[in-house]
Legacy VTK file of the C-alpha trace (Angstrom):
# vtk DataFile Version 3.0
C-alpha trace
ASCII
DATASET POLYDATA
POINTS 138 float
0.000 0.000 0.000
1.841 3.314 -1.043
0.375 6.422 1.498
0.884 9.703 -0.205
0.288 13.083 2.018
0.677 16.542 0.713
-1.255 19.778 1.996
-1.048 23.703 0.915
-2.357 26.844 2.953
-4.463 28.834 0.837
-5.550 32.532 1.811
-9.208 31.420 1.916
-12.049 30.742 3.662
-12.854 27.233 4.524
-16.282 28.224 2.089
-14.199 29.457 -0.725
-11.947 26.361 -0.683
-14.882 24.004 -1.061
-16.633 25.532 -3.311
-13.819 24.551 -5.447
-12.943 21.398 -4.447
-16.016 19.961 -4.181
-17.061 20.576 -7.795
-16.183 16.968 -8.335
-17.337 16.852 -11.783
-14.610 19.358 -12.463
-12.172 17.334 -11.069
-10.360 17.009 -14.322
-9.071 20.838 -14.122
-6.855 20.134 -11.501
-6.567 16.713 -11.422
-4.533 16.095 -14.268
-3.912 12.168 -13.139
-7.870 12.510 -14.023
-8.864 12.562 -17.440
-12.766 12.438 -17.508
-15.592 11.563 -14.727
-18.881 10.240 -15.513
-21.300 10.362 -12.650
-23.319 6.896 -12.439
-25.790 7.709 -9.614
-26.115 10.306 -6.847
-28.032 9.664 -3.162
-27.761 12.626 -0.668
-24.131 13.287 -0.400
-22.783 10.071 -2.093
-21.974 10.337 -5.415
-20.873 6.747 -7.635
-18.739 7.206 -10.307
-16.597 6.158 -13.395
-13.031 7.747 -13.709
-10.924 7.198 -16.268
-7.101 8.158 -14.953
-4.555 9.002 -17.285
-2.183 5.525 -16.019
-3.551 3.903 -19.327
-6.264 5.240 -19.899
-7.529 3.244 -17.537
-11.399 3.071 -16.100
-11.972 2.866 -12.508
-15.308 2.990 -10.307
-15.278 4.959 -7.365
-17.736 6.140 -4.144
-17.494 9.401 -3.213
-19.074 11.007 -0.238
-18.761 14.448 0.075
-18.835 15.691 4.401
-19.584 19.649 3.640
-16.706 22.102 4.206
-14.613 18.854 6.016
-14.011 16.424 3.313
-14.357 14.334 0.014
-13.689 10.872 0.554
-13.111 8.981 -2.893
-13.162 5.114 -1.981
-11.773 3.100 -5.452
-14.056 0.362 -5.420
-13.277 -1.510 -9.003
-10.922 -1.362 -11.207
-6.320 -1.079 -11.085
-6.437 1.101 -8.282
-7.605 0.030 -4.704
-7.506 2.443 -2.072
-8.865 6.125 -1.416
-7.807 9.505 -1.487
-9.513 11.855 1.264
-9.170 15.653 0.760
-9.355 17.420 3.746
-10.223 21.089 4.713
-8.401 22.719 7.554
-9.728 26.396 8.814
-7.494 28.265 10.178
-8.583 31.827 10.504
-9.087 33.323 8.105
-6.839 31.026 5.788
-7.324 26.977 4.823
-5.195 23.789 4.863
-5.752 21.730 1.903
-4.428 18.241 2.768
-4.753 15.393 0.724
-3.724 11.503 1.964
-3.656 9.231 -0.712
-3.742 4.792 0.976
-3.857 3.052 -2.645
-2.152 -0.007 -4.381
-2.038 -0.899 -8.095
-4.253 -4.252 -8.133
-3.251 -8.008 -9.748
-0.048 -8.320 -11.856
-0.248 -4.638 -11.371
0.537 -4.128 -8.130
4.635 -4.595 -8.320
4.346 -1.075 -9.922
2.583 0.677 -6.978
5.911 1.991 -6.110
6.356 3.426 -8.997
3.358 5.385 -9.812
3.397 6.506 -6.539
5.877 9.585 -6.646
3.831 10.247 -10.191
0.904 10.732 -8.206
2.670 12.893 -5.162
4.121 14.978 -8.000
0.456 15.398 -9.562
-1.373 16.152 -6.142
1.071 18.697 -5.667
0.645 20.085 -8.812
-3.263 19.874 -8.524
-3.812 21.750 -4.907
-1.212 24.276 -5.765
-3.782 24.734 -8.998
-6.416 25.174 -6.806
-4.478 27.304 -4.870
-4.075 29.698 -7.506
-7.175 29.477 -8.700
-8.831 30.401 -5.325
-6.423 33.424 -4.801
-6.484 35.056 -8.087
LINES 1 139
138 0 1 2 3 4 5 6 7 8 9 10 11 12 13 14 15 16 17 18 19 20 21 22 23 24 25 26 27 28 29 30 31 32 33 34 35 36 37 38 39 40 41 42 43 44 45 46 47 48 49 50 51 52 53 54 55 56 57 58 59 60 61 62 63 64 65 66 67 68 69 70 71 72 73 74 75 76 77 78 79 80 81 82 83 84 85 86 87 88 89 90 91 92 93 94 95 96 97 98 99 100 101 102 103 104 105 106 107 108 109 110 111 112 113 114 115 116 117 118 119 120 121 122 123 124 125 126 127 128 129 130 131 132 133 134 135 136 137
């Protein structure tokens, strides 16, 4: 299981930073690992999805629940990546932490490559929530 952290401050309200980030169907934007979401079905705040990620082209299902102006917790439930990635929202003040914790592994033969991927996908989350960074504070 690789574990991937990053986090940025972001001279924003808590309310400004999740109006941004959770505008899932936008996730493509930032999320350039993300290369197109198609929303399946939608009850209350849990959303079920298709992805397909840029490793491949490669289709994956996901659940994600959305906890208002706390988090977005994206559960991989089929497909070559098991795991989740939870986006967090910090307040502090009158600024936010962004934090994002990645627990995933490449699944069957795939898997010996988790290791590998894994500082493409640091290197992209940075990337993406210094996007969103920029795009809050403009």
């Amino acid at each position: 299981m690789a574990i991937i952290e990053a986090e940025i401050e972001i001279n924003a309200t808590i309310e400004e930073v999740w109006d941004i980030v959770s505008d899932i169907d936008n996730e493509p934007k930032f999320w350039k690992g993300t290369k197109e979401v198609r929303n399946i079905s939608k009850e209350g705040n849990i959303i079920n999805r298709e992805i397909t990620i840029a490793f491949r082209d490669q289709k994956c299902l996901q659940q994600v629940k959305l906890e208002p102006k706390e988090r977005i917790i994206a559960k991989f439930t089929k497909g070559i990546i098991n795991g989740e990635k939870i986006i967090s929202l910090i307040p502090t003040g009158e600024k936010t932490i962004l934090r994002a914790v990645w627990e995933i592994k490449l699944t069957g033969m795939m898997g010996m490559f988790t290791g590998m991927i894994k500082k493409h996908i640091k290197s992209g989350t940075n990337q993406a929530m210094q996007d969103i960074k920029e795009a809050i504070e403009k």
